[in-house]
C-alpha positions as CSV (number, residue, x, y, z in Angstrom):
1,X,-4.4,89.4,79.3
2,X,-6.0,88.5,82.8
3,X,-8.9,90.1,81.9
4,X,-9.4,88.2,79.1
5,X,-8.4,84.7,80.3
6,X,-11.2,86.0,83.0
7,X,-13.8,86.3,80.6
8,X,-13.4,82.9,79.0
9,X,-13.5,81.5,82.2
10,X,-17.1,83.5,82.8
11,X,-18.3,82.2,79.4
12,X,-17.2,78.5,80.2
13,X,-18.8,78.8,83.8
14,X,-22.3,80.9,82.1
15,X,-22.3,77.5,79.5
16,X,-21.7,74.9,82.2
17,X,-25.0,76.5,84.4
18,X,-27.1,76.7,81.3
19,X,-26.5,73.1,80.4
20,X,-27.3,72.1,83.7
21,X,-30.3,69.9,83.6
22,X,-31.0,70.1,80.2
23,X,-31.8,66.5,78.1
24,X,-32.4,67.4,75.0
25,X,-28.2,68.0,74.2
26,X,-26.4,65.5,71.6
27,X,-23.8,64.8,74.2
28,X,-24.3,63.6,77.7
29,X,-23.8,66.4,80.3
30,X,-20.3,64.7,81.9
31,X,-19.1,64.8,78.2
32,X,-19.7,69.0,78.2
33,X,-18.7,69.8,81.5
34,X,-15.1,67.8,80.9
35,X,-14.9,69.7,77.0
36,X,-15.8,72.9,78.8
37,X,-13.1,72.3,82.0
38,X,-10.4,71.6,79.1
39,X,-11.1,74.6,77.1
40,X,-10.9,76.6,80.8
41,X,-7.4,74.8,81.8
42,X,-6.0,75.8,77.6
43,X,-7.5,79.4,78.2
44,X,-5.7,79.5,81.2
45,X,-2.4,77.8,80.7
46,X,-2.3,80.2,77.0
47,X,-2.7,83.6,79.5
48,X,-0.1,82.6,82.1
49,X,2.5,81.7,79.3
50,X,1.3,85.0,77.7
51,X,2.0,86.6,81.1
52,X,5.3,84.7,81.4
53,X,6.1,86.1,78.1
54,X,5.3,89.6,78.7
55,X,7.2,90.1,81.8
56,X,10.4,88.7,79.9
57,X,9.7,91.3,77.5
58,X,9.6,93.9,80.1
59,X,12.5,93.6,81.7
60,X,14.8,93.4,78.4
61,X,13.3,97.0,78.1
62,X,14.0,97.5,81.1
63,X,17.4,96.5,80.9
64,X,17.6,98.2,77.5
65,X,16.6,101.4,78.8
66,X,18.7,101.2,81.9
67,X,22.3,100.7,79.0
68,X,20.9,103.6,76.9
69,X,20.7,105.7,80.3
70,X,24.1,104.7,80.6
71,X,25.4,104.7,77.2
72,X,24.3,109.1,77.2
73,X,25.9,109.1,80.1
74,X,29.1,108.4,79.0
75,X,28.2,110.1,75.8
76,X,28.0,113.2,78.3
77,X,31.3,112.5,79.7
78,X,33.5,112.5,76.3
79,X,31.9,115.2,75.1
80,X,32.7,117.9,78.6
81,X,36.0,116.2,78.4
82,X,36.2,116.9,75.2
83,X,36.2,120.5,75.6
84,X,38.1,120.4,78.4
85,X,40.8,118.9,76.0
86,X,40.6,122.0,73.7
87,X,40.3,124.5,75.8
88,X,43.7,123.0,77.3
89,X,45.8,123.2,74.0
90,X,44.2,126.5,72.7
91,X,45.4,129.9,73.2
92,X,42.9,130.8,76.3
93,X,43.4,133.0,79.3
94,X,44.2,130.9,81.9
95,X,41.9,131.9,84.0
96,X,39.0,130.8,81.1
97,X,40.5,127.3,80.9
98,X,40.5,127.5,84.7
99,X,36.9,128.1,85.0
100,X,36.2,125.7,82.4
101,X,37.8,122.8,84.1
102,X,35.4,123.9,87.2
103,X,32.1,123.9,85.2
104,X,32.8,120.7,83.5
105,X,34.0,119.0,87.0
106,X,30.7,120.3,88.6
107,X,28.6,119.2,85.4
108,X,30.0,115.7,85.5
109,X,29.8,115.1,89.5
110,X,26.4,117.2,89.2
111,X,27.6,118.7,92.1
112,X,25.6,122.0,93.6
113,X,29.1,123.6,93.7
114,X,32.6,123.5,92.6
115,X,35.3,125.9,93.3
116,X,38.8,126.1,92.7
117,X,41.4,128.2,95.7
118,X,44.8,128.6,95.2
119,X,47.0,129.2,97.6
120,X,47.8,133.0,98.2
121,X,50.9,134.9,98.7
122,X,50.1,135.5,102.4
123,X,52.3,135.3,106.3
124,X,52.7,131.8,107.4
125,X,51.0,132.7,110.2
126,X,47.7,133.7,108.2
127,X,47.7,130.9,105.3
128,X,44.9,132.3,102.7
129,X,43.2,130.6,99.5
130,X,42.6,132.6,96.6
131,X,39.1,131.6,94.4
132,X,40.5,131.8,90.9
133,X,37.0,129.9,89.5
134,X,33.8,128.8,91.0
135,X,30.3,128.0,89.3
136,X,28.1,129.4,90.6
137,X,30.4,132.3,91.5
138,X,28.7,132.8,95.1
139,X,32.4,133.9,95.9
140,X,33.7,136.2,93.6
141,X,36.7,135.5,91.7
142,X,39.7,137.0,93.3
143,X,38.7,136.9,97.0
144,X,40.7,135.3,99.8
145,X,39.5,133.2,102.3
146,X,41.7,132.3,105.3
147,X,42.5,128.8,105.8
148,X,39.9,128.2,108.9
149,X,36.9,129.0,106.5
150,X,37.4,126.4,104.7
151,X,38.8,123.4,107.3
152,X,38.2,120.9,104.8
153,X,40.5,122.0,102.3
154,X,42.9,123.5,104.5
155,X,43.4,119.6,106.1
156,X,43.6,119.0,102.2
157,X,46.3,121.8,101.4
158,X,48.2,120.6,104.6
159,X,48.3,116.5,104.0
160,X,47.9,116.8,99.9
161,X,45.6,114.2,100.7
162,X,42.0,113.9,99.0
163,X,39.6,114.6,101.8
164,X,36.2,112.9,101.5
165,X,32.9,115.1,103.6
166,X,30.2,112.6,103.7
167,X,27.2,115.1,102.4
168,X,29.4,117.8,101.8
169,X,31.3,116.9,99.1
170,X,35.5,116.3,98.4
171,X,38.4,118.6,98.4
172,X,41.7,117.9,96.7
173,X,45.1,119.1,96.6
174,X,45.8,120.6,93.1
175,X,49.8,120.1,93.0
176,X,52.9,119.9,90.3
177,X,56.4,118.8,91.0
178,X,56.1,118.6,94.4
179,X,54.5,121.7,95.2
180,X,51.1,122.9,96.4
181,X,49.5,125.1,94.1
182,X,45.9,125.0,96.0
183,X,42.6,123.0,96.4
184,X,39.5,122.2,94.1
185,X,36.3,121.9,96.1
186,X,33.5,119.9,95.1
187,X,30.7,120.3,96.6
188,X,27.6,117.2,96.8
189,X,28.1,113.8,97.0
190,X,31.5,112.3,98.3
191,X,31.8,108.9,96.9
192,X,34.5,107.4,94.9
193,X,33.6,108.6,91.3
194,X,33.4,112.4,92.6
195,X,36.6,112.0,94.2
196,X,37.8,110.3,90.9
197,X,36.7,113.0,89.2
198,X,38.1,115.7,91.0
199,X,41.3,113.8,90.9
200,X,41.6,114.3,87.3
201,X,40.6,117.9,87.2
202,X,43.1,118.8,90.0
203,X,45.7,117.5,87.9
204,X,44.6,119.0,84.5
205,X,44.2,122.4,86.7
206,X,47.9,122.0,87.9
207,X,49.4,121.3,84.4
208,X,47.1,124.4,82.5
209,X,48.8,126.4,85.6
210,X,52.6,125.0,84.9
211,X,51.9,125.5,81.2
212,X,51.2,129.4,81.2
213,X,53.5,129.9,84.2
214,X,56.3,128.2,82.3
215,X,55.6,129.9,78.9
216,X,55.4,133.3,80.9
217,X,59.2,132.5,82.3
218,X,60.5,131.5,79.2
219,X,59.1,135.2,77.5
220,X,60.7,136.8,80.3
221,X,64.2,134.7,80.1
222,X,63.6,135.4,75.8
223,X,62.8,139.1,77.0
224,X,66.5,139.2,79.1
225,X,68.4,137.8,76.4
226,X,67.3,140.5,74.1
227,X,67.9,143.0,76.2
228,X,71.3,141.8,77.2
229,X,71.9,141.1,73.6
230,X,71.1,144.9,72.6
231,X,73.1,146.3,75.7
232,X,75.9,144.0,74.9
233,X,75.6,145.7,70.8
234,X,75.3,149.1,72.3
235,X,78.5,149.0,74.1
236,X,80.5,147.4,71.5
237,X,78.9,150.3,69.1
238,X,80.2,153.2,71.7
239,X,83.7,151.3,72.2
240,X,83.9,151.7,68.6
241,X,83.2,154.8,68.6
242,X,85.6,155.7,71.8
243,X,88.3,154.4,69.6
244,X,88.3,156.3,66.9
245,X,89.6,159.6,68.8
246,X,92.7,158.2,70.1
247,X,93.3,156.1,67.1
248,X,93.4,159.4,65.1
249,X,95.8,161.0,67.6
250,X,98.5,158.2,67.6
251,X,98.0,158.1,64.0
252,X,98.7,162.3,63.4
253,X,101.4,161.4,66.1
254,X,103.1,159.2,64.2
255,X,102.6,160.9,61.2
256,X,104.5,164.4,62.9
257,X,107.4,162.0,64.3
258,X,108.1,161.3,60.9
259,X,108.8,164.5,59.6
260,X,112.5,165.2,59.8
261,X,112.5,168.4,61.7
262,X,111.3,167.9,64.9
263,X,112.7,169.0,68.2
264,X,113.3,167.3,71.2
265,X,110.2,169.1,72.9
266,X,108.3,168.4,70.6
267,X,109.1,164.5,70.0
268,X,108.6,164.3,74.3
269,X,104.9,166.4,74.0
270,X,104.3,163.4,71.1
271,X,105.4,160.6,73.0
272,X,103.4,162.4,75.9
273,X,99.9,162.1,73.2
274,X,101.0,158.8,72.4
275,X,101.4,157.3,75.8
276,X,98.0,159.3,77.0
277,X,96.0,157.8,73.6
278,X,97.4,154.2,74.6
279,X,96.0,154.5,78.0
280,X,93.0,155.6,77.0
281,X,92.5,153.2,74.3
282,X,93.4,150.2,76.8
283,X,90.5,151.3,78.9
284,X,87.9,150.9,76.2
285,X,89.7,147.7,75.4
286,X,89.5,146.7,78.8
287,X,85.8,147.7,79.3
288,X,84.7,145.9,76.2
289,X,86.0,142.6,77.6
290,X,84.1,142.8,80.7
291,X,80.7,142.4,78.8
292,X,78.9,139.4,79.6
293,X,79.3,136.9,77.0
């Protein structure tokens, strides 16, 4: 546009110079030089307006491309949170939905690292982490790593505070009903979004953790009652069973007492049967009540 409000002004100014000194025009010269000026101020005025108009339009693109920037963005953020959502109510591993809370907390922090230690069944005098995820795995799953590698998380683990490392990145406290499970580690830029972020992971990392550790305790507590349940039915099976011998002896007892001949030694060796069969039979009796109800 400049260039060509230049080259009417270089036309006008070629005209003007070759009408300079020359008599035989219709109009005077004054009259052409002030027609000439005119046309050079509308030439002018018409390229700054253009101008005017054309950095309008550039900055609504601007501003347009800078909301569609942000607008995928966001389109990025649904869709890893998304999956995080499913991979939480599916039938995964933990240790999958684990590491797939860590890549999508690196992906949306675009962090160079992100790694998630619980704490490990270790002396109090020798606290230890344990790296159940990390992308990229540059420690492999399953290590430990005492408590002054890592200082930042371990002041994390010990206050349950979120700890912010300018240029290194955030570390926060992954807990659940007042307890410590460990720390997810961030690693990049520390500002409040990352630490936002991380925030939400710990707590989806703590809840996939209570989820599987509670379902596992209720299997085993399901696994106890059926056992008890089947010891509790194999005792009462063998009580009925320990009964039927000393029934059958006080009944042939009482069947013999019947019978009008009997002597004296023999009614005391039946009474003796008797007595020994109700004894015995009292001690199954008694052992079948003591089973857990």
């Amino acid at each position: 546009m400049w260039a060509l409000g230049a080259i009417a002004l270089a036309g006008v100014a070629a005209i003007l110079v070759l009408t300079h000194g020359r008599a035989d025009l219709a109009l005077a010269e004054g009259q052409v030089q002030a027609l000439l000026v005119a046309l050079a101020a509308g030439v002018a005025i018409y390229v700054v307006d253009r101008e005017r108009r054309l950095r309008v339009l550039t900055r609504l693109l601007i501003e347009e491309r800078s909301v569609t920037e942000a607008l995928s963005e966001r389109l990025d953020e649904a869709r890893i949170l998304l999956g995080v959502a499913r991979a939480l109510n599916s039938r995964l591993p933990l240790d999958a939905i684990l590491d797939r809370l860590v890549s999508a907390a690196a992906e949306l922090t675009h962090a160079e690292r992100a790694e998630l230690l619980l704490t490990a069944d270790a002396p109090v005098e020798t606290p230890t982490f344990r790296v159940v995820a990390a992308t990229p795995a540059a420690t492999p799953v399953g290590t430990d790593v005492p408590y002054d590698v890592v200082p930042a998380a371990a002041h994390a683990a010990r206050t349950w505070d979120p700890v912010a490392v300018p240029g290194t990145g955030v570390h926060v406290p992954v807990l659940h009903a007042n307890q410590l499970l460990g720390v997810l580690n961030v690693t990049g830029r520390a500002g409040d979004y990352e630490q936002r972020v991380a925030m939400v992971f710990a707590e989806q990392a703590a809840f996939a953790i209570a989820a599987v550790h509670g379902a596992e305790a209720a299997r085993w507590e399901e696994a106890e009652r059926s056992a008890a349940a089947g010891d509790r039915a194999s005792r009462m099976l063998g009580a009925a069973t320990d009964l039927k011998d000393p029934l059958a002896s006080l009944v042939a007892a009482a069947r013999m007492l019947q019978r009008p001949k009997v002597t004296d030694d023999e009614r005391l060796e039946l009474a003796r049967v008797v007595t020994r069969q109700s004894h015995r039979m009292a001690k199954v009796l008694e052992d079948v009540l003591t089973v857990p109800r």
